[in-house]
C-alpha positions as CSV (number, residue, x, y, z in Angstrom):
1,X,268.1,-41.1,-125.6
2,X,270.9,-39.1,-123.5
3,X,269.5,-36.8,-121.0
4,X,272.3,-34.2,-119.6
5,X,270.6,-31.9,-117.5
6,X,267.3,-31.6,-115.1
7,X,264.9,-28.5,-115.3
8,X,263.2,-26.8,-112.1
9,X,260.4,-29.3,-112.4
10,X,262.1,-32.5,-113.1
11,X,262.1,-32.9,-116.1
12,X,264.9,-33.4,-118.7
13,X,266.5,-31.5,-121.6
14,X,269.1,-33.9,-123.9
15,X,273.1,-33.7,-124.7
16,X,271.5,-32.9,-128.4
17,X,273.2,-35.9,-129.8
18,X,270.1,-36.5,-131.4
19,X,266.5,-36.9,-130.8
20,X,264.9,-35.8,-127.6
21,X,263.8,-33.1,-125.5
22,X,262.0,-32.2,-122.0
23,X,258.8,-32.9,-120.8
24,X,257.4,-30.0,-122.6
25,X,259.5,-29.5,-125.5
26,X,261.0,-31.9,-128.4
27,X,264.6,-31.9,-130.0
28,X,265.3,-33.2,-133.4
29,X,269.0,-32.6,-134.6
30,X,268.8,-32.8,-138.3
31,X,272.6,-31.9,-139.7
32,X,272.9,-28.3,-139.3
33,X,269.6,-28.1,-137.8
34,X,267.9,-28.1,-134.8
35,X,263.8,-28.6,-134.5
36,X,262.0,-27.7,-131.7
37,X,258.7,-28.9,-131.2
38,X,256.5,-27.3,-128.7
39,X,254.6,-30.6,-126.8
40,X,251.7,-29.4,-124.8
41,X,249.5,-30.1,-127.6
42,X,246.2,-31.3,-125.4
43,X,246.0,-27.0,-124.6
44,X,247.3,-26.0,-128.0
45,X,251.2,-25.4,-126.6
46,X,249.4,-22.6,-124.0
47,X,252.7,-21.7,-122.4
48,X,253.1,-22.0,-118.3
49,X,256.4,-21.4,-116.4
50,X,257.5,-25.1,-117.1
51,X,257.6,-24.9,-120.5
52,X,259.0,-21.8,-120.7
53,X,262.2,-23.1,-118.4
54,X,262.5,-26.1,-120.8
55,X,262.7,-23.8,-123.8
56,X,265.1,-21.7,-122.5
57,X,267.7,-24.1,-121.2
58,X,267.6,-25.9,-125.1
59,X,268.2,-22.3,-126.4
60,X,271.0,-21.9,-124.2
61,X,272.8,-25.3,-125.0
62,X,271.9,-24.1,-128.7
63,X,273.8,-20.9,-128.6
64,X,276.7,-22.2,-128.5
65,X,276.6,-24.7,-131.5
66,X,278.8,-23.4,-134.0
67,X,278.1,-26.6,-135.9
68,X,273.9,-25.4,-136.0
69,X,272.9,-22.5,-138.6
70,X,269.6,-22.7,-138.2
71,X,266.6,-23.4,-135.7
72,X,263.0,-24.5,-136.5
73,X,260.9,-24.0,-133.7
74,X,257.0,-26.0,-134.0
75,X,254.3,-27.0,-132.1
76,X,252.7,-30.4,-131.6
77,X,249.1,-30.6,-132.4
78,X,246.8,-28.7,-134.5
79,X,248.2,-25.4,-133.3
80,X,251.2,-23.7,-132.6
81,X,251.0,-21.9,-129.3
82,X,247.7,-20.4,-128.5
83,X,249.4,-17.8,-126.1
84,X,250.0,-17.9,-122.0
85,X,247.7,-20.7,-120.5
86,X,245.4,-18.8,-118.1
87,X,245.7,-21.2,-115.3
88,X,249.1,-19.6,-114.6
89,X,247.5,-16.0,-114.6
90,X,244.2,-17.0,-112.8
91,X,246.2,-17.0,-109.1
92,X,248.0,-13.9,-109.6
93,X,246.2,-11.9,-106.8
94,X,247.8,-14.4,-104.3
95,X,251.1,-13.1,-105.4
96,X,253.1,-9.7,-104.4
97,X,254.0,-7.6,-107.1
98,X,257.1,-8.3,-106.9
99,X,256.6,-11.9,-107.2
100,X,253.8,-11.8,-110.4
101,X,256.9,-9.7,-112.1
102,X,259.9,-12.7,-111.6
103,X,257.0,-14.9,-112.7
104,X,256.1,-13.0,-115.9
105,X,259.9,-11.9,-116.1
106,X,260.4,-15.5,-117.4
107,X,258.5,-15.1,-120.6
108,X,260.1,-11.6,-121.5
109,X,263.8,-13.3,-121.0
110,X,262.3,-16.4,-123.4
111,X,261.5,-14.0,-126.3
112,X,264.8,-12.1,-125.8
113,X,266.8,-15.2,-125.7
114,X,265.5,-16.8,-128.9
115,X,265.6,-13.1,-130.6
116,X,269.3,-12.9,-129.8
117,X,269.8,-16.7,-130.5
118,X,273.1,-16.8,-133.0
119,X,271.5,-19.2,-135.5
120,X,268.7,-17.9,-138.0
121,X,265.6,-19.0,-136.5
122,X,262.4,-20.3,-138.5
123,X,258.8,-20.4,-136.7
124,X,256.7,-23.1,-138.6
125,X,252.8,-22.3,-137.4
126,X,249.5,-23.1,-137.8
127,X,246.4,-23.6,-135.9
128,X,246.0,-20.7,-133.7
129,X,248.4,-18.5,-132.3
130,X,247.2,-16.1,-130.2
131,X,249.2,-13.5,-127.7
132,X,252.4,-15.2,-126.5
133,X,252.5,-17.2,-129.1
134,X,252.7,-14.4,-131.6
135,X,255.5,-13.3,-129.3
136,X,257.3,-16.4,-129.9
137,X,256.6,-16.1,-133.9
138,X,257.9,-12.6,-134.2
139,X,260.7,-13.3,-132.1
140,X,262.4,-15.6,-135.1
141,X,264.0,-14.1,-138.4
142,X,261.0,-15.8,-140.6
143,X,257.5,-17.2,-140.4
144,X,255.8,-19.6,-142.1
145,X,252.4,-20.1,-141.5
146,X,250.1,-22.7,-142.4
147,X,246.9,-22.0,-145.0
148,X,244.8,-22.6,-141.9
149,X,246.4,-20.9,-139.1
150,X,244.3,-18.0,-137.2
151,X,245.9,-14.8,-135.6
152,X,244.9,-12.7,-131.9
153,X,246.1,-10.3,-129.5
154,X,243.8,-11.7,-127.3
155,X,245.1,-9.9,-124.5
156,X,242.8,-7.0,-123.9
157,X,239.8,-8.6,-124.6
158,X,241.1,-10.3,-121.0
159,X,241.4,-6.8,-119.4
160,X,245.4,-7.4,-120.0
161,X,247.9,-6.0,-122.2
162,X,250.7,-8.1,-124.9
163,X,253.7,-6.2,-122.6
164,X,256.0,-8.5,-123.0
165,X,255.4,-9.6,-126.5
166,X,254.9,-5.8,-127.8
167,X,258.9,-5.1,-128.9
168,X,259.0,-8.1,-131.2
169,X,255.9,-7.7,-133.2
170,X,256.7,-4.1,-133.5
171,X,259.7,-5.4,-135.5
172,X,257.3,-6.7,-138.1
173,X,254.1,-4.3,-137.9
174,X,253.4,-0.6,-138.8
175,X,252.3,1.4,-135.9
176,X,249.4,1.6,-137.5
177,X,248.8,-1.8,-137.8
178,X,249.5,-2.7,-134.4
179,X,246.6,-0.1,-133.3
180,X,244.6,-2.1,-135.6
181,X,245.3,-5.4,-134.1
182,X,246.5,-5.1,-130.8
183,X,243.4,-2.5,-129.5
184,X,240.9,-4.3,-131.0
185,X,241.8,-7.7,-130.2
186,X,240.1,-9.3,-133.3
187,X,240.8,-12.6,-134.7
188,X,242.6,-12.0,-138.1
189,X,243.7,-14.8,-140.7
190,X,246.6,-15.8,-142.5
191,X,246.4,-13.8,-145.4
192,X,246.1,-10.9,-143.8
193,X,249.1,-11.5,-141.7
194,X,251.3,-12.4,-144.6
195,X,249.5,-8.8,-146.0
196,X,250.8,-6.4,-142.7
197,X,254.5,-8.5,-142.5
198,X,254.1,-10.9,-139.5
199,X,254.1,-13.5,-141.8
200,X,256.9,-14.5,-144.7
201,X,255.1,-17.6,-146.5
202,X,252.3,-19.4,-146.5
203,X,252.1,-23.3,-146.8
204,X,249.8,-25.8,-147.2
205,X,250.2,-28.7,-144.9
206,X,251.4,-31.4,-147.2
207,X,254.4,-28.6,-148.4
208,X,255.7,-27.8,-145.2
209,X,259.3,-29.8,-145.8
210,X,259.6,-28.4,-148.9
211,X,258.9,-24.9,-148.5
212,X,261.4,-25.5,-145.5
213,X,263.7,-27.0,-147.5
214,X,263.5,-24.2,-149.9
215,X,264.0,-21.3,-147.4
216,X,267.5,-22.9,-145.9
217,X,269.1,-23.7,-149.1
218,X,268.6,-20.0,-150.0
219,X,271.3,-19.7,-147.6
220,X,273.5,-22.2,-149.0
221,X,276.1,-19.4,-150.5
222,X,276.6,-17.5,-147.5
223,X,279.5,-17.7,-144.7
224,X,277.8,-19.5,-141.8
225,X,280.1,-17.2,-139.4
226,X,279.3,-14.1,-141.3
227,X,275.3,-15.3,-141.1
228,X,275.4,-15.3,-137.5
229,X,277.2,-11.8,-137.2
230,X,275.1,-10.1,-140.1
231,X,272.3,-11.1,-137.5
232,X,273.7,-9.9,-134.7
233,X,274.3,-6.5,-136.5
234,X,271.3,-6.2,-137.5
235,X,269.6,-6.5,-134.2
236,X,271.8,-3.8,-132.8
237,X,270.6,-1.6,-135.3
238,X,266.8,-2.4,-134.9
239,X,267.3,-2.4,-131.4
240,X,269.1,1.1,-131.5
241,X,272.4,-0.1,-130.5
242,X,274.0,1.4,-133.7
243,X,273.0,4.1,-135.1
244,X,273.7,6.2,-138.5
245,X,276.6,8.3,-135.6
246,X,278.6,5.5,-135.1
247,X,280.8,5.2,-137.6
248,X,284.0,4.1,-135.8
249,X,281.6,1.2,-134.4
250,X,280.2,0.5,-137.8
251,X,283.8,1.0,-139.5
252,X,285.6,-1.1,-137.1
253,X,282.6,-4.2,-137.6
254,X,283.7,-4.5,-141.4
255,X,287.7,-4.2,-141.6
256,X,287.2,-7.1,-138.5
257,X,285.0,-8.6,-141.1
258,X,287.3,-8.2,-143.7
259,X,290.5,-9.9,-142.0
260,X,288.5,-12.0,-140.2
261,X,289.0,-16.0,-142.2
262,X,285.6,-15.8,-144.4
263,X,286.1,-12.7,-145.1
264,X,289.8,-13.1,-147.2
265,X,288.4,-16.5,-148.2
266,X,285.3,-14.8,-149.6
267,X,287.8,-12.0,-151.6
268,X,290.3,-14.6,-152.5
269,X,287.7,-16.6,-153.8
270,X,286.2,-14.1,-155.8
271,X,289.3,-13.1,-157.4
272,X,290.2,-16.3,-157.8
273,X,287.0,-17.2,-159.3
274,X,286.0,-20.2,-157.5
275,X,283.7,-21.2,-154.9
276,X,284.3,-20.3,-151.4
277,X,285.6,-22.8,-149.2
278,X,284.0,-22.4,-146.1
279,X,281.7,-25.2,-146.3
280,X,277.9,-25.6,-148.2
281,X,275.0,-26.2,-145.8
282,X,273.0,-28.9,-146.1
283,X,269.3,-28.9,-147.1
284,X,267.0,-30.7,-144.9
């Protein structure tokens, strides 16, 4: 195993030649993509500042892979991430204000970096995922969830509130069903997650490859380049970024589009009546 860099607590991320990881997270380079395994799995993947660091450095390196088109993030275990481990919130009135904020600052910058990540991203869950680790779920493009795998925003049955986590899941829930969830707290089970749009599929543990499997090679026809700016766009218009008023912006995105090298290998192509060239992606 190659280890190219250190993180603030010692421990290593790899050059992402091929299998490895930090001291809280795994790397698996599988063709075209890249799993992430979670590896706290004695507290259920609870998340604390080290593994947040870890994470974020291997989403860094991973944003500028033009070879990967998609990244599967996991957790070790028999759960997923079971939100912020309390042990990093339980000293928080020996911090300044200021301090508590760079501190929690760290998981907000985590959720926005793998939101904005390039490559589609695929959260595999199960077990529980509660608060953060929703965070991290809803951050990703899809979710598939184990039969098994229990739901919470646990955060205001601890007096606290899911700030950080909030603009994601508002991505996939109704208003109305964040009051539901979110206020009450309540624990809440796959089905009914698939049911309100936090989760895509549901899988039964001895499926998981395949329904993986399934999912990427849905992608097979598309332009990997074109994938990664379709994302982009569409983030800037969830996000507000572009609106229905900006059509020079909007305009200017598809003639670039259009001359760009998928694009007249896409038209060629279908003129031409042939397959475009740009290069299938490879199941798992």
């Amino acid at each position: 195993m190659k280890f190219s860099r250190h993180t603030n607590n010692g421990s290593f991320l790899p050059s992402f030649g091929g299998v490895g990881g930090g001291y809280y997270i795994e790397i698996q380079m599988e063709g075209p993509v890249a799993r992430i395994n979670l590896n706290r799995p004695e507290r259920h993947n609870a998340l604390i500042l080290e593994l947040i660091e870890e994470l974020s450095l291997a989403l860094d390196e991973l944003a500028t892979r033009d070879d990967i088109h998609f990244v599967v993030l996991s957790g070790n275990g028999r759960s997923f991430c079971a939100g912020a481990d309390l042990n990093w919130f339980y000293s928080s009135e020996e911090h300044s204000i200021e301090q508590s904020i760079e501190q929690y600052k760290h998981l907000a910058d985590l959720l926005l970096r793998l939101f904005r990540l390039p490559q589609i991203t695929i959260a595999t869950v199960r077990g529980n995922v509660f608060g953060g680790g929703i965070g991290l779920m809803a951050a990703c493009d899809f979710v598939l969830a184990e039969a098994n795998t229990r739901f919470m925003f646990s955060e205001v049955k601890l007096g606290l509130l899911p700030a950080t986590i909030l603009p994601f899941v508002a991505n996939r829930l109704s208003v109305q069903n964040l009051r539901k969830w979110v206020l009450t707290g309540n624990l809440f089970v796959v089905n009914e997650a698939h049911r309100i749009g936090l989760v895509d599929e549901i899988y039964n543990e001895e499926d998981l490859e395949s329904e993986l499997s399934t999912l990427i090679a849905s992608f097979e026809a598309a332009s990997p380049s074109a994938m990664k700016k379709a994302k982009q766009l569409i983030n800037d218009v969830v996000s507000g970024s572009i609106d229905v008023a900006d059509t020079t912006a909007t305009s200017t995105i598809l003639a670039k589009a259009l001359l760009s090298p998928d694009g007249q290998e896409g038209i060629h192509a279908f003129f031409e009546k042939r397959k475009p060239e740009w290069g299938k992606l490879k199941p798992l």
